[in-house]
C-alpha positions in Angstrom: -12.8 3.6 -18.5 -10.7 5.5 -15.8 -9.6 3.6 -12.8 -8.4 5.4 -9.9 -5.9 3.4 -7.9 -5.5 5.8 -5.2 -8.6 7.0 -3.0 -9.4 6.2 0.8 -12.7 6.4 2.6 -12.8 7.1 6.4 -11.2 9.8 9.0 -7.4 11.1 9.3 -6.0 11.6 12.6 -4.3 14.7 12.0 -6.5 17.4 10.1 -10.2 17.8 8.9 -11.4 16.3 5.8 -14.3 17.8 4.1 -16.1 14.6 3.2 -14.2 11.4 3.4 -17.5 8.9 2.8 -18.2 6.8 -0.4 -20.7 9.0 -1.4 -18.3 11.6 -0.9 -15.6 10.2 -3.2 -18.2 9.0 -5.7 -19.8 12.7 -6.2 -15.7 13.5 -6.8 -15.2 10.4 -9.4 -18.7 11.7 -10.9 -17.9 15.1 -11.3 -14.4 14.2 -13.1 -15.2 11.4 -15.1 -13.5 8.4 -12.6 -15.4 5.3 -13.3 -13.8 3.1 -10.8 -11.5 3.5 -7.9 -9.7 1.3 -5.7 -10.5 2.1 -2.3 -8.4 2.3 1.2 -9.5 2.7 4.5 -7.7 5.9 5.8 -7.5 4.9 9.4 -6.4 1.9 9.1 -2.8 2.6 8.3 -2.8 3.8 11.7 -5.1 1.3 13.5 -2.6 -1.0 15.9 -4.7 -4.4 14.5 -6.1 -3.3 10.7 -8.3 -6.0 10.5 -11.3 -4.9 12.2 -10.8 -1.5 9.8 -11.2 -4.0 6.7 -14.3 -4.9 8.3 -15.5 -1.9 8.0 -14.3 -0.9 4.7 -16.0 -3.9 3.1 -19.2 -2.4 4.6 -18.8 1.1 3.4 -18.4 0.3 -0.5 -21.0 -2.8 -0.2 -23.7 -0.8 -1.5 -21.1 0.5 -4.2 -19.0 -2.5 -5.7 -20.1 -1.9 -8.9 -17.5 1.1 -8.8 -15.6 0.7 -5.1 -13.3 -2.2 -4.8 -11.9 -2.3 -1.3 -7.9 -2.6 -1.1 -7.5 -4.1 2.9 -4.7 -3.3 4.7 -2.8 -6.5 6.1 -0.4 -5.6 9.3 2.9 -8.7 8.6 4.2 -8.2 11.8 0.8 -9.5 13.5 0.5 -13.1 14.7 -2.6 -14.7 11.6 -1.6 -12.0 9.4 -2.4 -14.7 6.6 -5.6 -14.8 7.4 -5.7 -11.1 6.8 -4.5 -11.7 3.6 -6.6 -14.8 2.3 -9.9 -12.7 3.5 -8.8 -9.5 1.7 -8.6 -12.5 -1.5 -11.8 -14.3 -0.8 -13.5 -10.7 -0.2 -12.3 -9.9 -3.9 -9.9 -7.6 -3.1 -7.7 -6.2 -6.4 -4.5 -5.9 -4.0 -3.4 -5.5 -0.4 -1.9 -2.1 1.1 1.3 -2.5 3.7 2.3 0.5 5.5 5.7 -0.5 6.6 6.4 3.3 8.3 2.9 3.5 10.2 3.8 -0.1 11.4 7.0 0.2 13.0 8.6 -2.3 10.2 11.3 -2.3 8.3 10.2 -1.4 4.9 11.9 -4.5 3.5 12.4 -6.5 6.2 11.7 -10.1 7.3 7.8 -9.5 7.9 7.5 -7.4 4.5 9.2 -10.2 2.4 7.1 -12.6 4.0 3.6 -10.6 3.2 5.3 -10.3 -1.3 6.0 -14.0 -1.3 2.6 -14.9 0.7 0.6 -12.2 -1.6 2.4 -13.4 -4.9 1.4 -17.2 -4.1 -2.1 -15.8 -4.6 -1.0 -13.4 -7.6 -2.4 -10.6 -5.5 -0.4 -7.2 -5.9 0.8 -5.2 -3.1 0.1 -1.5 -3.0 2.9 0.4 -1.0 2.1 4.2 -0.2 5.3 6.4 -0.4 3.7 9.0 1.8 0.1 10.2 2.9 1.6 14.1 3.4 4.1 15.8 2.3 6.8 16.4 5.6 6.1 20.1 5.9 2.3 19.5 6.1 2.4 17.0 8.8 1.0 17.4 12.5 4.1 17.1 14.5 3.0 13.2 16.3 2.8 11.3 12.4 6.0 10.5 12.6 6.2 7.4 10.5 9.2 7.5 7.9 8.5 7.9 4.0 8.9 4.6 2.4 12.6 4.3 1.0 13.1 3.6 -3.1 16.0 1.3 -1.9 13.1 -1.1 0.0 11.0 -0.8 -3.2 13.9 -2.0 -5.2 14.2 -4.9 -2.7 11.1 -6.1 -2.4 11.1 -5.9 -6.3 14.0 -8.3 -6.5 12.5 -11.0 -4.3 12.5 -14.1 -6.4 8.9 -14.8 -5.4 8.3 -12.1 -8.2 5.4 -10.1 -6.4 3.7 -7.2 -7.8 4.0 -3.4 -6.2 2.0 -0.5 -6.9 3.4 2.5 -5.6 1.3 5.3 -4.7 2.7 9.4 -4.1 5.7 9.1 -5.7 7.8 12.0 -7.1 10.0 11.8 -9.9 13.2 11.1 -8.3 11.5 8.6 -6.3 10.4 6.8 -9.3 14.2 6.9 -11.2 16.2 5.9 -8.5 14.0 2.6 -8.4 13.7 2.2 -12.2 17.1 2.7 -12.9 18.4 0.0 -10.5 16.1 -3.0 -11.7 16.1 -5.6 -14.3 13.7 -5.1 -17.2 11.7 -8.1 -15.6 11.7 -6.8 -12.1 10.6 -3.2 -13.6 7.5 -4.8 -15.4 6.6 -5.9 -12.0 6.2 -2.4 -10.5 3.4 -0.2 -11.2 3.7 3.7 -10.8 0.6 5.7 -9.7 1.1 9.7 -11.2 -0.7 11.6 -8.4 2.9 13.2 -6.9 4.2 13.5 -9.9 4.9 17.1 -11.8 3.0 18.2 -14.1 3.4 21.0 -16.8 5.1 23.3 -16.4 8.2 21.1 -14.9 6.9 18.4 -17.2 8.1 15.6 -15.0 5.7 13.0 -16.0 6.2 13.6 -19.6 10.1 13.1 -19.2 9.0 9.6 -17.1 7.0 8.7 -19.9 9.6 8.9 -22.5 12.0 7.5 -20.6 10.8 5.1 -18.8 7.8 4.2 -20.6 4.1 5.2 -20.7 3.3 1.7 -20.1 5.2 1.7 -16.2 2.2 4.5 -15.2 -1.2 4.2 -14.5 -3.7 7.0 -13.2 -4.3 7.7 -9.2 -5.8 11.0 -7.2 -5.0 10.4 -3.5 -8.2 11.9 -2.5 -9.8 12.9 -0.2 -6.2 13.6 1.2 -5.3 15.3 -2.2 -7.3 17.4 -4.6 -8.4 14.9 -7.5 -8.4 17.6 -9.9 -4.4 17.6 -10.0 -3.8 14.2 -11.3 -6.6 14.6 -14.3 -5.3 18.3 -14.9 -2.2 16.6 -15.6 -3.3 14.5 -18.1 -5.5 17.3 -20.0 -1.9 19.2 -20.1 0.0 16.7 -21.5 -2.4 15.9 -24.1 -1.5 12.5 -24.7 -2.7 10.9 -28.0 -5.6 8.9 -27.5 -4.3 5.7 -27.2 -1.8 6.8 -24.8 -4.0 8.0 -22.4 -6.4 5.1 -22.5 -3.0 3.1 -21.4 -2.5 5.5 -18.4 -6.1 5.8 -17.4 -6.6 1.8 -16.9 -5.3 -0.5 -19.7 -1.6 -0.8 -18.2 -3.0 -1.4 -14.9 -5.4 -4.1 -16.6 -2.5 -5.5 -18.2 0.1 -5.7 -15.1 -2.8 -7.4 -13.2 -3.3 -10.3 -15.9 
């Protein structure tokens, strides 16, 4: 079954989106053949304090867990941040998401170690978001920095050993990153496809082959991004069967376990 690691619920700042409820994303999952997605709350990347924005994530896809699971968002620079973190885990939460830039902290400094050795105690990955826009699109006050591949490549070296998923990240993103870890600390980072080329530059295909089908696993970004990209992709590449059953949610099964 397709898992979508990549979809948020809940108002952006800085433009219009059409329909950014959980019925909304679930007539979008329906329509494409998404059985499951992992869910963000869009606002809270830029709330001061995301906890209260957790709250009401959990209560949007309550009606919905059977397809919705909520992915918090836990703030490490906060005072109790750990309780953040332990009620994303008791609320059954599949991961965490840190957003370093929106936060005002370095992307692998002393908070965001602490938050990859406090979520690997509890062997709960952390999703880190590359980007929410591309630079040319954004409103002129989201200033936040893209998250750098040389704090992804840090934060995968921690000895703790925690798990990333990294979301909107293009091909060169993804290489400089690969290329500079261990074979263990690679197996620990999982690589959502949504901002990576399709046909005709056939960038996922060469990450594939090089870096191995099994480092990938399927994400949209919407509402922010059209879903019907990523599963375009896919249908273009025509990966065998098996292949695309990895992609679509038996690597991610297997890099959780």
């Amino acid at each position: 079954m397709t898992v979508d690691v990549s979809t948020f619920v809940g108002p952006y700042p800085f433009r219009h989106l059409p329909d950014s409820s959980p019925g909304g994303l679930l007539r979008q999952m329906d329509r494409l053949g998404i059985h499951h997605a992992w869910v963000g709350h869009l606002p809270s990347a830029f709330y001061r304090d995301p906890a209260p924005g957790t709250d009401e994530l959990l209560r949007l896809v309550a009606p919905h867990r059977d397809r919705l699971l909520p992915v918090p968002a836990v703030h490490p620079g906060l005072p109790r941040w750990e309780d953040d973190l332990r009620a994303a885990a008791e609320a059954g939460a599949p991961a965490v998401r840190a957003y370093p830039g929106q936060q005002a902290l370095a992307p692998a400094g002393p908070e965001m170690v602490a938050l990859m050795e406090a979520a690997a105690g509890r062997r709960l990955p952390v999703l880190l978001t590359v980007k929410l826009e591309d630079l040319r699109q954004r409103h002129p006050l989201d200033a936040a920095p893209d998250l750098p591949p040389s704090a992804v490549r840090a934060l995968a070296r921690l000895e703790a050993g925690p798990r990333l998923l990294v979301t909107h990240a293009d091909r060169g993103f993804v290489e400089e990153v690969h290329f500079g870890l261990t074979p263990d600390e690679a197996r620990r980072v999982l690589w959502e496809i949504s901002w990576i080329w399709g046909p005709p530059e056939d960038h996922l295909a060469l990450l594939l082959e090089t870096i191995g089908a099994e480092r990938f696993t399927f994400g949209t970004g919407m509402p922010l991004r059209l879903p019907d990209g990523a599963v375009a992709k896919l249908d273009l590449l025509a990966p065998a069967a098996a292949d695309r059953a990895r992609l679509t949610g038996a690597n991610l099964q297997r890099w959780r376990e």
